[in-house]
Each structure stands twice: as C-alpha cells, then as structure tokens.
FIVEX-885841 format. One record per residue (C-alpha): residue number from 0; residue in three letters; x, y, z. Coordinates in steps of 0.05 Angstrom, whole numbers, plus 5000, padded with zeros to 4 digits. Layout:
<nodes>
<node><resi>NUM</resi><resn>ALA</resn><px>X</px><py>Y</py><pz>Z</pz></node>
...
</nodes>
This chain:
<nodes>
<node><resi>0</resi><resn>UNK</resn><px>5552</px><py>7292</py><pz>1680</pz></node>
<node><resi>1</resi><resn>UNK</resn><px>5496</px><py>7312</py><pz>1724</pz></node>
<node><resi>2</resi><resn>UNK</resn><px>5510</px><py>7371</py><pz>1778</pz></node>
<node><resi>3</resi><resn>UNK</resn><px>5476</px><py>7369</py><pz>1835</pz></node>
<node><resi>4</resi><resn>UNK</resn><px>5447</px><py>7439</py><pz>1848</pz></node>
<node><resi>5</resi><resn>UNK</resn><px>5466</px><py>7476</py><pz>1904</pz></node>
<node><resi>6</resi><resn>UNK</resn><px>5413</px><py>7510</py><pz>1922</pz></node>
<node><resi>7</resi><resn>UNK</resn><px>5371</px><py>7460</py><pz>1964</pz></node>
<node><resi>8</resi><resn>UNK</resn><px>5339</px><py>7497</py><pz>2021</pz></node>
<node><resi>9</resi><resn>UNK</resn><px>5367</px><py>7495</py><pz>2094</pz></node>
<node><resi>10</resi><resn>UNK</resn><px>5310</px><py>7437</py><pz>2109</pz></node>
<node><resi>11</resi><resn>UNK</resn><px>5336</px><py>7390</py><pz>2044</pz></node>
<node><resi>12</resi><resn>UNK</resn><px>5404</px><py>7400</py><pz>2065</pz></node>
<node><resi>13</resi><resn>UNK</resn><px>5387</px><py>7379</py><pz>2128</pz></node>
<node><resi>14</resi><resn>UNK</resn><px>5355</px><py>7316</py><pz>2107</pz></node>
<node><resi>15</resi><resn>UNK</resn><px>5414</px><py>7302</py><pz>2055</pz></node>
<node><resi>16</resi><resn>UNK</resn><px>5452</px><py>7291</py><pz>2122</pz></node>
<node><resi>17</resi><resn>UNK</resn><px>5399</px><py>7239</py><pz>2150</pz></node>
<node><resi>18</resi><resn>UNK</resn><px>5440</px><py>7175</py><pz>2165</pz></node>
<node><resi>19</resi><resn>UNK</resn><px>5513</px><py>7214</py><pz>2157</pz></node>
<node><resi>20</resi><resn>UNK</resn><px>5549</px><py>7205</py><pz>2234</pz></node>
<node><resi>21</resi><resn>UNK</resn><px>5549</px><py>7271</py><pz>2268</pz></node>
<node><resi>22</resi><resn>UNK</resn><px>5637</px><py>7271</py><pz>2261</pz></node>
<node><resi>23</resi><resn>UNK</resn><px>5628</px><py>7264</py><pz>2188</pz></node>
<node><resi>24</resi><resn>UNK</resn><px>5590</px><py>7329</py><pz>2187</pz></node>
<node><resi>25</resi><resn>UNK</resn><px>5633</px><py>7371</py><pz>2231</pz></node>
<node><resi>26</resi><resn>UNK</resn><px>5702</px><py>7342</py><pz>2193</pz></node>
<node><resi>27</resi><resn>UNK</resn><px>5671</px><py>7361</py><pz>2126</pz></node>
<node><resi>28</resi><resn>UNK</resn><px>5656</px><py>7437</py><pz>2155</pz></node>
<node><resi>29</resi><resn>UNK</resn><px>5731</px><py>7438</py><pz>2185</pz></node>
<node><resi>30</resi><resn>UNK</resn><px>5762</px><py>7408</py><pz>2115</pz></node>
<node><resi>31</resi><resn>UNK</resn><px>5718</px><py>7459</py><pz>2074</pz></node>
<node><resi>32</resi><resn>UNK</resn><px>5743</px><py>7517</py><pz>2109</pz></node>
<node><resi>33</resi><resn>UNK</resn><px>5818</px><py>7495</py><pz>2111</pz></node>
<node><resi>34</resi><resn>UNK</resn><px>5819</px><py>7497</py><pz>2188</pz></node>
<node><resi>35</resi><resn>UNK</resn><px>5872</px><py>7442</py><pz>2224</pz></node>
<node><resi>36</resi><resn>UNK</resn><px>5839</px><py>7399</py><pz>2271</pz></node>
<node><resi>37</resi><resn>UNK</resn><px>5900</px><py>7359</py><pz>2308</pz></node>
<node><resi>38</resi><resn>UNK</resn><px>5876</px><py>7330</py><pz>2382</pz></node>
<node><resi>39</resi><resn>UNK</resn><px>5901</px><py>7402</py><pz>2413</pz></node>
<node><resi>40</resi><resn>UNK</resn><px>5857</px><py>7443</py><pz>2368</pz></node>
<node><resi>41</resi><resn>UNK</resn><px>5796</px><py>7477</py><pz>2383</pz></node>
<node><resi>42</resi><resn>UNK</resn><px>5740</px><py>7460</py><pz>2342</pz></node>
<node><resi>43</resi><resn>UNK</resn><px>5675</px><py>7491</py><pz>2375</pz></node>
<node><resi>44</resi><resn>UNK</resn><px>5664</px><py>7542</py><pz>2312</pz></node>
<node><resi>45</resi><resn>UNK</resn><px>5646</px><py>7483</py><pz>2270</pz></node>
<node><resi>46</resi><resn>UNK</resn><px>5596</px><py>7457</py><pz>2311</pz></node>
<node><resi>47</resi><resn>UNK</resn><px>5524</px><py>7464</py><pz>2312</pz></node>
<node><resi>48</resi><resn>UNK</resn><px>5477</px><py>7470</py><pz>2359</pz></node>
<node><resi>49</resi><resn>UNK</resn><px>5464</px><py>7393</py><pz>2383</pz></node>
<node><resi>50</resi><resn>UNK</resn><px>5512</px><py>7367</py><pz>2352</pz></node>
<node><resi>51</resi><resn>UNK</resn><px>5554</px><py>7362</py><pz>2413</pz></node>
<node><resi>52</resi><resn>UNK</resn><px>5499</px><py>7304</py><pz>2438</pz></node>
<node><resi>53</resi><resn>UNK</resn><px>5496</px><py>7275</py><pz>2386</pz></node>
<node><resi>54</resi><resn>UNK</resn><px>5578</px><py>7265</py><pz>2382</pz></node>
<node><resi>55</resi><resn>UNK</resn><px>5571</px><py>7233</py><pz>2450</pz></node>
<node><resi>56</resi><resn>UNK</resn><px>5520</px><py>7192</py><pz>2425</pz></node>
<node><resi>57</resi><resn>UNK</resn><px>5565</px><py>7168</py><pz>2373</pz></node>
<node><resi>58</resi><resn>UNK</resn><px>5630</px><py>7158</py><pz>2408</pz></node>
<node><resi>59</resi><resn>UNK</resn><px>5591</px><py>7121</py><pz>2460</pz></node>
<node><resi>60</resi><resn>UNK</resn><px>5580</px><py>7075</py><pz>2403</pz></node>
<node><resi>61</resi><resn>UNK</resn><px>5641</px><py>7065</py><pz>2379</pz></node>
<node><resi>62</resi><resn>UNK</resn><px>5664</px><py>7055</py><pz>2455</pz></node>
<node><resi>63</resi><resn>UNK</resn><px>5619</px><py>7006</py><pz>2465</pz></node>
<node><resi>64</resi><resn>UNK</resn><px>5659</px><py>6966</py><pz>2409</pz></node>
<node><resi>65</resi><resn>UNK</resn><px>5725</px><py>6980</py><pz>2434</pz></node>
<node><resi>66</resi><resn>UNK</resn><px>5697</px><py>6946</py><pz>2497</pz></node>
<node><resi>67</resi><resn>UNK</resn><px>5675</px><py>6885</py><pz>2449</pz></node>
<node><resi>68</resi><resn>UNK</resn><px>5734</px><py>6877</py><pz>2417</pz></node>
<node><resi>69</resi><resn>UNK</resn><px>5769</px><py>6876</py><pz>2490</pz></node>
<node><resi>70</resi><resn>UNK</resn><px>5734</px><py>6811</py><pz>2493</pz></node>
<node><resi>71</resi><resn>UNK</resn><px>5692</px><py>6840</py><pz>2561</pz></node>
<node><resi>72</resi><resn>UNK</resn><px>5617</px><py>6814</py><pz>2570</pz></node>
<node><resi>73</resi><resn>UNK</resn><px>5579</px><py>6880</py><pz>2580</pz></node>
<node><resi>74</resi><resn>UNK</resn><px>5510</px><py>6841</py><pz>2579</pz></node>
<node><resi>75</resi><resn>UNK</resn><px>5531</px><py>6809</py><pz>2637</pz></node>
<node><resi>76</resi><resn>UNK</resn><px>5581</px><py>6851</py><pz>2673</pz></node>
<node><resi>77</resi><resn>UNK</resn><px>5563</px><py>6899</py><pz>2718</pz></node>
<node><resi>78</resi><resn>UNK</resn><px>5616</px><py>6946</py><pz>2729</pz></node>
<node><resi>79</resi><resn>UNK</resn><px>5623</px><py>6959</py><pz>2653</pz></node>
<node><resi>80</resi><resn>UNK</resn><px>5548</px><py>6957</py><pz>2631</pz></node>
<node><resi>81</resi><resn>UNK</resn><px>5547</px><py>7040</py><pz>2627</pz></node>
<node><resi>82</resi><resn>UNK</resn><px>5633</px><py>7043</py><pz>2617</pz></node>
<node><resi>83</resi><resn>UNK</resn><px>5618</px><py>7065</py><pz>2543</pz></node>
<node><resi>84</resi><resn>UNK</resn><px>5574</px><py>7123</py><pz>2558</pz></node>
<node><resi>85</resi><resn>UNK</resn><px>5620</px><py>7147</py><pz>2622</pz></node>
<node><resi>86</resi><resn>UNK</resn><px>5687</px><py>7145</py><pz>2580</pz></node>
<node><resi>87</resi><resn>UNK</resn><px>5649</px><py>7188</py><pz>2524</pz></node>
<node><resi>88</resi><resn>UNK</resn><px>5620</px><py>7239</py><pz>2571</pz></node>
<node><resi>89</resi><resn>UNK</resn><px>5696</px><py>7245</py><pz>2608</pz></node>
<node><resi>90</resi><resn>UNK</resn><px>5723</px><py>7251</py><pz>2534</pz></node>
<node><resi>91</resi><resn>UNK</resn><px>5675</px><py>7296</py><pz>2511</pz></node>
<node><resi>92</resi><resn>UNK</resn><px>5635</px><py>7341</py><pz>2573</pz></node>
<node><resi>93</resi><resn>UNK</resn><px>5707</px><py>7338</py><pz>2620</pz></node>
<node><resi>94</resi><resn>UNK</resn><px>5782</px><py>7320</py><pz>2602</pz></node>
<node><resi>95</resi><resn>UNK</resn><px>5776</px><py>7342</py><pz>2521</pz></node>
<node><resi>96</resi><resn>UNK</resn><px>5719</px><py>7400</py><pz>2531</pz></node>
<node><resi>97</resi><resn>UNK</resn><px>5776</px><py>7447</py><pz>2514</pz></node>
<node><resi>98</resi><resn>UNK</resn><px>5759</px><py>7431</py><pz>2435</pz></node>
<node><resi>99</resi><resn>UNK</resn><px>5689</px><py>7431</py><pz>2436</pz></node>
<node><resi>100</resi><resn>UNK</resn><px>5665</px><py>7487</py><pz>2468</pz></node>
<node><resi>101</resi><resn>UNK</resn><px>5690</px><py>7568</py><pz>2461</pz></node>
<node><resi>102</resi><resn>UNK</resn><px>5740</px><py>7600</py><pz>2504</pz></node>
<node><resi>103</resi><resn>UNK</resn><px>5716</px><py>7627</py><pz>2572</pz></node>
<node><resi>104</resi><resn>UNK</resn><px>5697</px><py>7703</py><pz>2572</pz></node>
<node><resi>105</resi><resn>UNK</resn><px>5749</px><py>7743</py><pz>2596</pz></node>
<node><resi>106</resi><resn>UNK</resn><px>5738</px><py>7817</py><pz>2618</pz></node>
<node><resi>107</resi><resn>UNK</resn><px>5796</px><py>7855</py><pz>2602</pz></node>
<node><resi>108</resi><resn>UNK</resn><px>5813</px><py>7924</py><pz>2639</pz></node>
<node><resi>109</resi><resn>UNK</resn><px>5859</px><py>7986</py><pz>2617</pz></node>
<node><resi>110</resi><resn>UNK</resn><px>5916</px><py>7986</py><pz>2658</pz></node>
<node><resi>111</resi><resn>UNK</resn><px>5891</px><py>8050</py><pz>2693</pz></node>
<node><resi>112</resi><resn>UNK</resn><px>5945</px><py>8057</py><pz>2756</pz></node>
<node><resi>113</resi><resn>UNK</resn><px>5995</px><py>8048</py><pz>2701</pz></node>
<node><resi>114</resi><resn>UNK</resn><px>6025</px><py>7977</py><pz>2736</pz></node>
<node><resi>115</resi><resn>UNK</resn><px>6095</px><py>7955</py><pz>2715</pz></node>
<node><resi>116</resi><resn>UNK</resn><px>6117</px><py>7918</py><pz>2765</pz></node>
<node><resi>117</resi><resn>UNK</resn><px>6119</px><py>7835</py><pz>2752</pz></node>
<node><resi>118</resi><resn>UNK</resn><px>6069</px><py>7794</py><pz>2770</pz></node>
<node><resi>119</resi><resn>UNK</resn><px>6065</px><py>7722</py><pz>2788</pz></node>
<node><resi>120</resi><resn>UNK</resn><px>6007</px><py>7678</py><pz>2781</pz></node>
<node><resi>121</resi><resn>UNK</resn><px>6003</px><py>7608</py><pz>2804</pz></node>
<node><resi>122</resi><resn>UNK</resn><px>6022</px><py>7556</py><pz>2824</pz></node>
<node><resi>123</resi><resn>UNK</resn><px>5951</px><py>7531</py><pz>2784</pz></node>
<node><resi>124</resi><resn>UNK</resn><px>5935</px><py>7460</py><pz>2773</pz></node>
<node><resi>125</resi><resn>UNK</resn><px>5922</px><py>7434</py><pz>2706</pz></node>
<node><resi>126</resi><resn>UNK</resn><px>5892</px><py>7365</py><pz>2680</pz></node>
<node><resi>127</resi><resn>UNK</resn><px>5909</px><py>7347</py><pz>2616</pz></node>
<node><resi>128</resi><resn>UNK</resn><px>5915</px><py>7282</py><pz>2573</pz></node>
<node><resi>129</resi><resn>UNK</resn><px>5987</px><py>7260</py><pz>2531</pz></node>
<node><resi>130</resi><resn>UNK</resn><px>5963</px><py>7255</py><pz>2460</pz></node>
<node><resi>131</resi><resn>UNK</resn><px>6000</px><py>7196</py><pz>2452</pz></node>
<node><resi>132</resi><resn>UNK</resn><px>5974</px><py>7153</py><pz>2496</pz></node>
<node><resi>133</resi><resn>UNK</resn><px>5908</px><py>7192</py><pz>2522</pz></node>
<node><resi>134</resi><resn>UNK</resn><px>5941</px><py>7184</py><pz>2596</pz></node>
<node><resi>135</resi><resn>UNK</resn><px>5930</px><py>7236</py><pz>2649</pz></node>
<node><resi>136</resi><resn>UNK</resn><px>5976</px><py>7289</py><pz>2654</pz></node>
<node><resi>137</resi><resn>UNK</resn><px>5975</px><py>7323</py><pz>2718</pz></node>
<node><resi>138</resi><resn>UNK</resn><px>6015</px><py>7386</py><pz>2739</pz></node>
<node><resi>139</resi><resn>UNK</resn><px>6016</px><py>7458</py><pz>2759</pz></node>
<node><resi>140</resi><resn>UNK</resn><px>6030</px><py>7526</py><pz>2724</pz></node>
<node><resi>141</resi><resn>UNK</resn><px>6063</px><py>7597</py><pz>2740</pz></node>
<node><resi>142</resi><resn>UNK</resn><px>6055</px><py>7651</py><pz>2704</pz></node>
<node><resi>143</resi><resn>UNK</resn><px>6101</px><py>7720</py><pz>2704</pz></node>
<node><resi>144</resi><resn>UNK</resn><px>6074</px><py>7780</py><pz>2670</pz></node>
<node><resi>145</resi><resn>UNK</resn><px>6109</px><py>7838</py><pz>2667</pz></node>
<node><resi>146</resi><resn>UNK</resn><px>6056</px><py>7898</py><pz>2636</pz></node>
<node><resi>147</resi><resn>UNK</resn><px>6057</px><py>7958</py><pz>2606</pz></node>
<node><resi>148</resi><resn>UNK</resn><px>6011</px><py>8035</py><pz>2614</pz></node>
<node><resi>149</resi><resn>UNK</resn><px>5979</px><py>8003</py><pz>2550</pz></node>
<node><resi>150</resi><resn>UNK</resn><px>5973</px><py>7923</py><pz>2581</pz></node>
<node><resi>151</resi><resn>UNK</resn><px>5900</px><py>7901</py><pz>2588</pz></node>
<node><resi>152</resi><resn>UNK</resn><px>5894</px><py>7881</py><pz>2663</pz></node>
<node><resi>153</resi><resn>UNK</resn><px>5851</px><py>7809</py><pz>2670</pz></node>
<node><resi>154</resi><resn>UNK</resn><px>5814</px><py>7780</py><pz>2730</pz></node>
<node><resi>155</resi><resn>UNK</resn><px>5873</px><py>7724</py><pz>2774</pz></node>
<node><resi>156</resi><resn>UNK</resn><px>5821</px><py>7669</py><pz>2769</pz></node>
<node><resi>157</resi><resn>UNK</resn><px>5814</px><py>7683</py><pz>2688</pz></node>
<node><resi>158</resi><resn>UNK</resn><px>5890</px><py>7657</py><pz>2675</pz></node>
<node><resi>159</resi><resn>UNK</resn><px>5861</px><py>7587</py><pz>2713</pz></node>
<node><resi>160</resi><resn>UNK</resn><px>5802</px><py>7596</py><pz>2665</pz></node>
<node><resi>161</resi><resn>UNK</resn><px>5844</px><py>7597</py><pz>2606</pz></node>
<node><resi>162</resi><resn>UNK</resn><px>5891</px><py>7549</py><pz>2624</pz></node>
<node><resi>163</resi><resn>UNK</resn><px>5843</px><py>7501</py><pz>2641</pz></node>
<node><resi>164</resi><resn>UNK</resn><px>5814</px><py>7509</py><pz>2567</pz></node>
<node><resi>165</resi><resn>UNK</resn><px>5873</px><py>7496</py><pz>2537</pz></node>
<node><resi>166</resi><resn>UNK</resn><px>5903</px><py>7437</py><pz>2580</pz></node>
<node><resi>167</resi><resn>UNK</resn><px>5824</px><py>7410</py><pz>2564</pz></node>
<node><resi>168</resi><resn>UNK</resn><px>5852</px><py>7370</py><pz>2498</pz></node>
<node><resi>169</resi><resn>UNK</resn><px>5905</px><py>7321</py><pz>2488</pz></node>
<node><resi>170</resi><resn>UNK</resn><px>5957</px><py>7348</py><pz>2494</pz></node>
<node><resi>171</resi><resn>UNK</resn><px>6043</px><py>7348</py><pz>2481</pz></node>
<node><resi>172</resi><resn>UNK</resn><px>6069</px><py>7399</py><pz>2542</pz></node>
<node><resi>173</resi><resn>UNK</resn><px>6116</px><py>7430</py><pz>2502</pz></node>
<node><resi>174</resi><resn>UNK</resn><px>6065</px><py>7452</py><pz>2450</pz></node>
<node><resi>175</resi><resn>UNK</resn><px>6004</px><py>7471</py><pz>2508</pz></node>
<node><resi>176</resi><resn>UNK</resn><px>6052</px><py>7518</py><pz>2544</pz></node>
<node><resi>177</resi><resn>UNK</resn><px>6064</px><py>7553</py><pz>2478</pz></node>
<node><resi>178</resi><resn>UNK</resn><px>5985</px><py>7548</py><pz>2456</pz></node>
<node><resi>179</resi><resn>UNK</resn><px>5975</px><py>7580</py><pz>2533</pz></node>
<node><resi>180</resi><resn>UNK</resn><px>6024</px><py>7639</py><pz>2518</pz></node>
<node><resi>181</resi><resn>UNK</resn><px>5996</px><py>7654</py><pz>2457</pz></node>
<node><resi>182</resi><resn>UNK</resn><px>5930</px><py>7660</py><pz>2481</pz></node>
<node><resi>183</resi><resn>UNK</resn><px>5953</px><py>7698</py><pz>2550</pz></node>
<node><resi>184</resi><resn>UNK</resn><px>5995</px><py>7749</py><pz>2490</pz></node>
<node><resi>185</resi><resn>UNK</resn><px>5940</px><py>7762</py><pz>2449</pz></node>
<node><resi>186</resi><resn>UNK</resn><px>5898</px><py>7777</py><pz>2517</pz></node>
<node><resi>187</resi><resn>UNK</resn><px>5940</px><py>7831</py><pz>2556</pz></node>
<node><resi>188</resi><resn>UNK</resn><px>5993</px><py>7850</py><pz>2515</pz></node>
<node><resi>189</resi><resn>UNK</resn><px>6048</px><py>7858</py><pz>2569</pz></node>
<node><resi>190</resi><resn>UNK</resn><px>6121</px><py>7869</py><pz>2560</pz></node>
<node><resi>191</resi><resn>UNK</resn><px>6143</px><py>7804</py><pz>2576</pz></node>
<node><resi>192</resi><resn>UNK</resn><px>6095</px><py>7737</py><pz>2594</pz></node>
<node><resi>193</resi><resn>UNK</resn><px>6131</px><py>7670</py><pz>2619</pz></node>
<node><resi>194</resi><resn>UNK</resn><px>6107</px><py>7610</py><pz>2637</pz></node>
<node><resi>195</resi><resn>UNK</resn><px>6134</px><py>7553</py><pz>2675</pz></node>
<node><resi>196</resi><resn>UNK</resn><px>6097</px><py>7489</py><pz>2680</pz></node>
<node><resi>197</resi><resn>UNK</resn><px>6120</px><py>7425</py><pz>2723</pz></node>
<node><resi>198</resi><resn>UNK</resn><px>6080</px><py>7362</py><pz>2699</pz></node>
<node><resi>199</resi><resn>UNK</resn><px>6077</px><py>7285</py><pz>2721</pz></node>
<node><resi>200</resi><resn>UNK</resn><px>6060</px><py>7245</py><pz>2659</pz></node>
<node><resi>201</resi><resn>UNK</resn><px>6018</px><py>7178</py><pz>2670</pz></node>
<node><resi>202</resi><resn>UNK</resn><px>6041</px><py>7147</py><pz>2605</pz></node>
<node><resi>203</resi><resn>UNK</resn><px>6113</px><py>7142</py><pz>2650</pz></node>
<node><resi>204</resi><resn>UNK</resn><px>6072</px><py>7123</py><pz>2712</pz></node>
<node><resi>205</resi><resn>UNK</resn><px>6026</px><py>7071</py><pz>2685</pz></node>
<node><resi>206</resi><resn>UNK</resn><px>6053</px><py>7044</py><pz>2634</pz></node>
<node><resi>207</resi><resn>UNK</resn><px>6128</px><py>7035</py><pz>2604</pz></node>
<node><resi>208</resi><resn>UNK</resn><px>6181</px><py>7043</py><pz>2639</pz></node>
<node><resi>209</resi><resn>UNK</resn><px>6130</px><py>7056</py><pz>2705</pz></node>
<node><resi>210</resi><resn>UNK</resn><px>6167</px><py>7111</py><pz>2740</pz></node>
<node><resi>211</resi><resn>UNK</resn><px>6125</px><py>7136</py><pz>2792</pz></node>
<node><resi>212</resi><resn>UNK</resn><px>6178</px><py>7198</py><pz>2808</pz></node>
<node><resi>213</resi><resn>UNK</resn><px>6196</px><py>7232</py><pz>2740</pz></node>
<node><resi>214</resi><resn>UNK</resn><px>6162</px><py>7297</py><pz>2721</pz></node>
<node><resi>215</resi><resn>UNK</resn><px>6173</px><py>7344</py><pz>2662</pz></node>
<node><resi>216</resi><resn>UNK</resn><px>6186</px><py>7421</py><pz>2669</pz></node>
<node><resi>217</resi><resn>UNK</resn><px>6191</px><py>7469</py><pz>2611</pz></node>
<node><resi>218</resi><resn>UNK</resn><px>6180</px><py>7537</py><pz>2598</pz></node>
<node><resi>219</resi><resn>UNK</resn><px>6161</px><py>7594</py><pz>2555</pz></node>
<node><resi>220</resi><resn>UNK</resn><px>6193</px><py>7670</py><pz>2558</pz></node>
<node><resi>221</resi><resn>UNK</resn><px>6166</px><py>7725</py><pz>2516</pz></node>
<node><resi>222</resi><resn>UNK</resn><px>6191</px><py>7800</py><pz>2507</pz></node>
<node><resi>223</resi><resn>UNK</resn><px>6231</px><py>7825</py><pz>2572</pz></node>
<node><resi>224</resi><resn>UNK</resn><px>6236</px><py>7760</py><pz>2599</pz></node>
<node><resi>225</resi><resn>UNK</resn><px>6273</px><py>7741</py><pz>2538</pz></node>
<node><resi>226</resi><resn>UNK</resn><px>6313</px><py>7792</py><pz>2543</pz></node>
<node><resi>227</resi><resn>UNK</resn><px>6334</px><py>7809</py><pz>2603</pz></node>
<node><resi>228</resi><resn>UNK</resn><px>6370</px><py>7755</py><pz>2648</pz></node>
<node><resi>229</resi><resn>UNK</resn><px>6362</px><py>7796</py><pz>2713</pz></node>
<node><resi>230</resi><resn>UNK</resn><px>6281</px><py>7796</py><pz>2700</pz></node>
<node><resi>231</resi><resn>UNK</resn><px>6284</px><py>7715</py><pz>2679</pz></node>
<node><resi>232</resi><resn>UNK</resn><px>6323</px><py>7704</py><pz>2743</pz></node>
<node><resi>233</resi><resn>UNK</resn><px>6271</px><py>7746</py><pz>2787</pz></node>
<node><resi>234</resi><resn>UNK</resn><px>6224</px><py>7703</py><pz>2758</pz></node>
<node><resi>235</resi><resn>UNK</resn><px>6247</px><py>7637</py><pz>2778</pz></node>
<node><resi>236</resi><resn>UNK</resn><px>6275</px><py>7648</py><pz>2850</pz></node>
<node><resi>237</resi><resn>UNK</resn><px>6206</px><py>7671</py><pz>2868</pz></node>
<node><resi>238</resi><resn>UNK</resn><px>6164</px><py>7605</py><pz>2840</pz></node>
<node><resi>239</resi><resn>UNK</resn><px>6162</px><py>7560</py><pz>2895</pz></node>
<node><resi>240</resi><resn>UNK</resn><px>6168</px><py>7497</py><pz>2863</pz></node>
<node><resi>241</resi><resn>UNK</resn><px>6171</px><py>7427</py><pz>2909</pz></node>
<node><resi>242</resi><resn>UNK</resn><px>6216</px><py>7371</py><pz>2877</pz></node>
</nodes>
C-alpha cells in the first residue's frame, strides 16, 4: 500500500484542501487533537485566519436549502431573498460568537487593600439560545464573590464580558452557569463565587406547551458559600430579584 508522504509543504497542503467545506477542515483539526466540540464549546483555537468567512459562507448555503426544503420561493419573495445570509451572520457574528472567537481580555489586579468583604454583581442580562431547540433564552445574572488577600480583583463590566461569552452558544442553563463559574474560579480565585441566574426560555414561550409566564432559576455556590449557610443566606436576601 502506498503512503502518502507527509511532508507536503504548507502551500500543497493548502491546495489538498481545495474543494473540502471550510467545517470539514476545522472538525478534522478538533478530532485530531481530541478536543470536544458539543454546541456550548468554544472552538476559536481551531480556527484559522478566514476561516470564520468562509464558515458563513457555507452555512449561508446550507440555509439557503433549509429555506428550499420549507417549500418558500426565495426567487420571488422578498422578505426572505437575503433570510439565508442574515440567519448565518446572527448564528455566527451574534447569538453563537461565544464558540468562534477567544475569550475577552480580562485585566486582573492583586487584591492590594486586602478586600474580604462580599461582593455582588448584577443583575446582568444575558442572551443565549436552548440547544435543543435553538430558541432564545433570555434572563439576568448575579454574581457573589467573596475574596481573599491573595484574590485577583477584575474590572465590574469584565464579569458582563465573560458572561456574555459564554451565554454566546447554545446553551442548557444548568450547564452555562457552571461553564460561567468555572471560568469566573479560574479568574479571581476568591473564597467563595455564586451565581444565581433567572431565565425565560422561548422553547416554553413559542412553542409547546406556550407559557408565556414560566422562568427557570438555578444556581451555583463554590467554597464559603458552600459552606457556610449564614454567607448563602446574605447572598440571596440582597439579590433583588422581580417575580
């Protein structure tokens, strides 16, 4: 059996993907280097410069056909004629940017005045998408940190920055809350992080059972707030939420 050899220059290689759709490429990259790419994964590392146009070239393609095969005349119709290319740029460039590009630069500070009293951020609106359904999901966030003389001290509008990049995927609440707290952990290091978010899911609204009223709330508590029940309570009294 032949072998092909493997060391074609960056140019061949380059022409050995002439024809081969852009997604191809970038799941081949993901596969080789054993990275996960479910719908609230971030991908950006495995893209290459470009390639991000030329993926919204190529979903607008294949959105073009989902609007053929929903039996609507797009030569002749002309609120849908540019539908295909709007719903890929809002997939790509707005509601799922949060996999495609890098996570927003985040100055961190030492915790020079030695804080260790809790902080609140919030209430901060999020957009996100249900990965079941790709329906809007629409809420707000608060977030409690309580640091420590050794807690890295961040900007107030870089926890909107961050959650924004993660709620920018399809997402399952439960598991973006968690994704949020990791990253906010691995950030600041405090004592204690939790996170409360209060969402109102379209896949209820528009669809199903088509209740307008019903929104989720879950939470996640880390280090003090885990612990201690006095802190946790502290917490909670002091989030305004609105039913």
């Amino acid at each position: 059996m032949l072998m092909k050899n493997d060391s074609s220059t960056p140019a061949e290689q380059h022409d050995d993907d002439v024809g081969v759709p852009v997604s191809v490429r970038i799941r081949e990259r993901i596969k080789a280097a054993r990275h996960r790419f479910h719908s609230n994964d971030n991908i950006a590392e495995f893209i290459q410069p470009g390639e991000l146009d030329a993926l919204l070239d190529e979903v607008t393609g294949k959105m073009q056909g989902v609007l053929d095969s929903l039996v609507i005349d797009l030569e002749n119709d002309h609120n849908t004629g540019d539908t295909a290319r709007r719903v890929a740029k809002m997939y790509i460039r707005e509601v799922f940017n949060g996999r495609y590009v890098k996570g927003p630069a985040v100055t961190e500070f030492p915790n020079a005045e030695h804080l260790n009293e809790l902080l609140i951020v919030g209430p901060i609106t999020v957009r996100s998408a249900c990965s079941h359904h790709f329906c809007p999901v629409i809420g707000k966030i608060w977030i409690g940190v309580m640091p420590n003389e050794h807690t890295n001290v961040i900007g107030l509008s870089k926890y909107a920055r961050l959650a924004e990049w993660i709620m920018g995927r399809p997402q399952i609440q439960e598991e973006a809350v968690v994704q949020l707290a990791d990253l906010i952990q691995e950030k600041t290091q405090p004592d204690g992080l939790a996170i409360v978010m209060e969402a109102s899911h379209y896949c209820m609204a528009w669809r199903g059972v088509k209740d307008m009223d019903s929104k989720m709330i879950n939470s996640v508590m880390r280090g003090v707030f885990l612990k201690d029940p006095n802190l946790r309570r502290e917490f909670l009294s002091l989030i305004p939420r609105k039913s």
